[in-house]
C-alpha positions in Angstrom: 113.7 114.0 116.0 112.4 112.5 119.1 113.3 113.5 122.8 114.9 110.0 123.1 117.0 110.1 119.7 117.7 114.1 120.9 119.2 112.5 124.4 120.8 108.9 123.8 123.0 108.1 121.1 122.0 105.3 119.1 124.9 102.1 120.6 122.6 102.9 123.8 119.2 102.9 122.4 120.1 99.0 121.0 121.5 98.3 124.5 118.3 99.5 126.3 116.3 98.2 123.9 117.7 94.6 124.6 117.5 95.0 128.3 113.8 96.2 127.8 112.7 93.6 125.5 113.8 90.6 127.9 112.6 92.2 131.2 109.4 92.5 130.1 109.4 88.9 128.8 110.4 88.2 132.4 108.0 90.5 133.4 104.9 89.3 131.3 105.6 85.6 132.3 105.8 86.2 136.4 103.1 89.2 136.8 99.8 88.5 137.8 97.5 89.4 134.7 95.6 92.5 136.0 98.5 94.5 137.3 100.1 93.2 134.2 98.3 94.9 131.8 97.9 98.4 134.0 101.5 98.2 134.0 102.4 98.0 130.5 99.7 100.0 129.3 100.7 102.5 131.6 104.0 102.2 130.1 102.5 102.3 126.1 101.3 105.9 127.3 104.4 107.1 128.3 106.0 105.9 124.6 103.0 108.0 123.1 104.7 110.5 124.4 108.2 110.7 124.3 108.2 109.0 120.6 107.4 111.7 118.9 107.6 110.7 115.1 105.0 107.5 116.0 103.0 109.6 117.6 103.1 112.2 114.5 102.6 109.4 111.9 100.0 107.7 113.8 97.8 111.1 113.7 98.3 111.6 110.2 97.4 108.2 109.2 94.3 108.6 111.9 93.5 111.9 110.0 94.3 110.1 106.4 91.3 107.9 107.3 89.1 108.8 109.7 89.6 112.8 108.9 86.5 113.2 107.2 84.5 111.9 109.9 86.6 112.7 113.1 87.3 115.8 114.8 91.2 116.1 115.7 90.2 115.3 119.9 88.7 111.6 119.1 92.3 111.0 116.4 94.4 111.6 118.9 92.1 110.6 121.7 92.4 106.9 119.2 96.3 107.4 118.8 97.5 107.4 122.1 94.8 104.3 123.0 96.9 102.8 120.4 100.1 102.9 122.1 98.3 102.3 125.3 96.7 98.8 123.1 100.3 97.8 122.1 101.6 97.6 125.5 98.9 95.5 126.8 99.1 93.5 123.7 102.8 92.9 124.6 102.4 91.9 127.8 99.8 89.1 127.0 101.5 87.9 123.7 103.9 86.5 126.4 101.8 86.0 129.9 98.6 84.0 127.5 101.2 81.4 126.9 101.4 80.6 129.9 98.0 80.3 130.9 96.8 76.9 131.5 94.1 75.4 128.7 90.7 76.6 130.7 92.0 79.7 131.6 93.3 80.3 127.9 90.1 79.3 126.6 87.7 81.6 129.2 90.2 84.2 127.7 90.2 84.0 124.1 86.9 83.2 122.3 86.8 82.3 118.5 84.9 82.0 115.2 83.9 78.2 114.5 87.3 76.4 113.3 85.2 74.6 109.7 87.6 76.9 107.3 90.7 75.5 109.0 89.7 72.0 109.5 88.8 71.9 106.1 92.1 73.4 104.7 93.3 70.4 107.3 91.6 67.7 106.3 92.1 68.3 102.4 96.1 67.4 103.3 97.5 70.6 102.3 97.8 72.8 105.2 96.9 76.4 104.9 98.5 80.1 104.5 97.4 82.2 107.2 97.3 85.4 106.5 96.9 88.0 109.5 97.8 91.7 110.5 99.4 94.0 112.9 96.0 93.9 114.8 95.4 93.4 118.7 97.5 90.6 120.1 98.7 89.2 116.9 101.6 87.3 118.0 99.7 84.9 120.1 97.8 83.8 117.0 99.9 80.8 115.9 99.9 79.5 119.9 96.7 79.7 119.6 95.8 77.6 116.7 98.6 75.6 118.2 96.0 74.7 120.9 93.2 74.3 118.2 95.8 71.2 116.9 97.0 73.0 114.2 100.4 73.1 113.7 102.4 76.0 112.6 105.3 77.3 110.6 106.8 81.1 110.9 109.4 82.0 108.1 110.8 85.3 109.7 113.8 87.5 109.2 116.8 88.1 111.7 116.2 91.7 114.0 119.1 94.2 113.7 119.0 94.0 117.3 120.2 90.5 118.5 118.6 90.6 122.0 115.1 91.9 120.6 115.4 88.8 117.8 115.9 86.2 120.5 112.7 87.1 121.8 111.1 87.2 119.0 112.0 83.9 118.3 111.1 82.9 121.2 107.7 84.3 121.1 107.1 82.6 117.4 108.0 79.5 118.4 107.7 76.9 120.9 106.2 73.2 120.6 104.0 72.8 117.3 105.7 75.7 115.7 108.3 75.4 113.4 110.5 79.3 112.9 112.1 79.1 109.7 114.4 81.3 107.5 113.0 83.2 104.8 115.9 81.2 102.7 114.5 78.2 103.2 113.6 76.3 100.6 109.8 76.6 99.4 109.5 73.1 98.5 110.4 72.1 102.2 107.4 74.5 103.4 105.1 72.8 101.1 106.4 69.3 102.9 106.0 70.8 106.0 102.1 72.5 104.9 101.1 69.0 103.9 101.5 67.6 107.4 99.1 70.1 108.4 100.6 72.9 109.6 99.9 76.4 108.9 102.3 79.1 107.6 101.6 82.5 109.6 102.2 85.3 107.6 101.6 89.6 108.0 100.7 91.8 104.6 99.6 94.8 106.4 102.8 96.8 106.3 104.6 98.7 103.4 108.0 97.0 103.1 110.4 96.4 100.8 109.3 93.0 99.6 107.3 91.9 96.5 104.5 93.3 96.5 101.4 94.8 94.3 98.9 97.4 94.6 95.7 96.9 96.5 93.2 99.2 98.1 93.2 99.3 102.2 91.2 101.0 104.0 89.8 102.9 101.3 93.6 103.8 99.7 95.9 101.8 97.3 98.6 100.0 99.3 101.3 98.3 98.6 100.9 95.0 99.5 103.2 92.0 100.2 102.0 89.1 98.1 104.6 86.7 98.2 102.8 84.0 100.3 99.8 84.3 98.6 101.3 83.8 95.1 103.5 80.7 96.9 99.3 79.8 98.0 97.8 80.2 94.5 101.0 78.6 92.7 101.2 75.2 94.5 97.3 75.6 95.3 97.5 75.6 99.1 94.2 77.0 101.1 94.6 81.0 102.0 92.5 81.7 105.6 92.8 85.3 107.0 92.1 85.5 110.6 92.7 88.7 113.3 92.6 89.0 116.9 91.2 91.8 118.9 91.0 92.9 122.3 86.9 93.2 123.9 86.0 95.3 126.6 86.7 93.2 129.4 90.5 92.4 128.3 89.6 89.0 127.0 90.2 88.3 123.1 88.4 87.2 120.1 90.0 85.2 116.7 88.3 85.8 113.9 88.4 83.6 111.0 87.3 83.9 107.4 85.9 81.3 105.5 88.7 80.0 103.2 89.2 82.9 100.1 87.9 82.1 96.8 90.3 81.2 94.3 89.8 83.3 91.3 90.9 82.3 87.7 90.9 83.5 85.0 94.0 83.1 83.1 95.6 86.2 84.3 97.5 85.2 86.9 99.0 88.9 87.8 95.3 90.1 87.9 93.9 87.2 89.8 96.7 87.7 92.7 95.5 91.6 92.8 92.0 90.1 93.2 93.1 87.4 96.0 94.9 90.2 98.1 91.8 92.2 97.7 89.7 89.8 99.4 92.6 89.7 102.1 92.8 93.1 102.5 88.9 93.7 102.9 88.4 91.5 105.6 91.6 93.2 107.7 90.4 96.2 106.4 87.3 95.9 107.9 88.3 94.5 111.5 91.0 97.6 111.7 87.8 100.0 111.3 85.9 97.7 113.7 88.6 98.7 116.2 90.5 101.7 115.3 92.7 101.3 118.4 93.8 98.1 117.8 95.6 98.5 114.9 100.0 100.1 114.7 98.7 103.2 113.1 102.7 104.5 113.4 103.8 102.7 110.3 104.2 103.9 107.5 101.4 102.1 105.2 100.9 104.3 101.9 104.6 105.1 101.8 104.8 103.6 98.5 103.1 105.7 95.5 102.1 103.8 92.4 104.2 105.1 89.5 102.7 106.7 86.7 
């Protein structure tokens, strides 16, 4: 158990929680940039160390890996440079939104757009499919930017002050949040004006799902939006963001994935997620630090 579960009882940890989640959306909107990111990844440091269990799992997913090739220094050398990634990622998933549109675009590079102006111009939208990876949730704002409208289906937080954020921070003008109830023929309406449905796989949860490798082990994978993609044959474009050197980001886009068929539709999703998976697979080995290494990603075994 960790030194914080050990100390505060749980009614408190929701409470703080709350009060930390909106303070530092205050904070991330009114700090200048650079002190900004010291500050928070200062502060992603500090949770690498008090959280014990994320730190543990993060280590033995490093080692899981990277083992074979890293000594135990550089793993958790990576791991706590993960934490420290996550809090500067925090901070500018809610200070880049404010940035005005030459600012933003000195800050965040990109691959050329032709996949999503294609998926645009052929009147059906697209599914984009990203991961946990660098600044994630500024993805959608940034398309946004790009002209591309979006839509987030999402699910409430237990915690209602940390879901108001949240909200907050997946929505805003061109962005449409919507229930996970909603109906799917309304998202298809709402894909065919243009827009873009934002949607993670990289995490093991308890959703339908199939078997896929990542990162070199089988996964369990969500694959409900791309079997909603290949059934009413809307475009699927993968794209991740990662931090560079000097603090600025990069979006990178794939080209718009294959559609296989064969007649086995089961088969064919498995081989659509692949080609998913690869490309996060091979940006999260790109930067190892980038990535929420605490989760718990092969938690699910395939039965025998």
């Amino acid at each position: 158990m960790s030194i914080v579960k050990k100390i505060i009882p749980k009614h408190y940890r929701h409470l703080i929680l709350g009060w930390m989640v909106k303070a530092g959306f205050a904070i991330g909107r009114l700090l200048p940039r650079k002190f900004g990111l010291a500050l928070f990844s200062a502060m992603g440091t500090l949770c690498y160390y008090l959280l014990s269990r994320n730190r543990k799992c993060a280590v033995n997913n490093l080692k899981l890996v990277f083992g074979e090739k890293w000594c135990d220094d550089k793993i958790r050398r990576t791991a706590r440079n993960v934490f420290s990634s996550i809090g500067k990622n925090l901070f500018d998933a809610v200070h880049l939104n404010t940035m005005r549109v030459k600012k933003f675009d000195t800050t965040v590079s990109h691959d050329p757009l032709d996949s999503m102006e294609a998926a645009k111009a052929a009147g059906k939208g697209a599914i984009l499919v990203t991961a946990h990876l660098g600044c994630f949730e500024m993805l959608l704002h940034f398309f946004v930017r790009k002209d591309f409208g979006g839509v987030v289906v999402g699910r409430a937080f237990k915690n209602p002050a940390v879901d108001g954020i949240i909200r907050k921070m997946r929505s805003g003008p061109g962005i449409v949040y919507v229930d996970r109830s909603e109906n799917p023929r309304n998202i298809v309406r709402m894909l065919r004006e243009g827009r873009m449905m934002g949607v993670l796989v990289d995490q093991d949860t308890k959703v339908e799902g199939v078997f896929a490798d990542f990162l070199g082990r089988p996964a369990f994978t969500p694959s409900s939006a791309i079997k909603f993609a290949m059934k009413f044959n809307i475009p699927i474009i993968v794209s991740v963001t990662a931090r560079l050197k000097d603090d600025k980001h990069h979006v990178f886009i794939s080209p718009i994935i294959d559609r296989i068929d064969t007649g086995d539709f089961e088969a064919d999703l498995v081989s659509t997620i692949q080609q998913v998976n690869d490309f996060i697979s091979g940006y999260i080995r790109k930067y190892p630090d980038q990535w929420v290494w605490m989760h718990e990603r092969w938690k699910t075994k395939i039965s025998k």
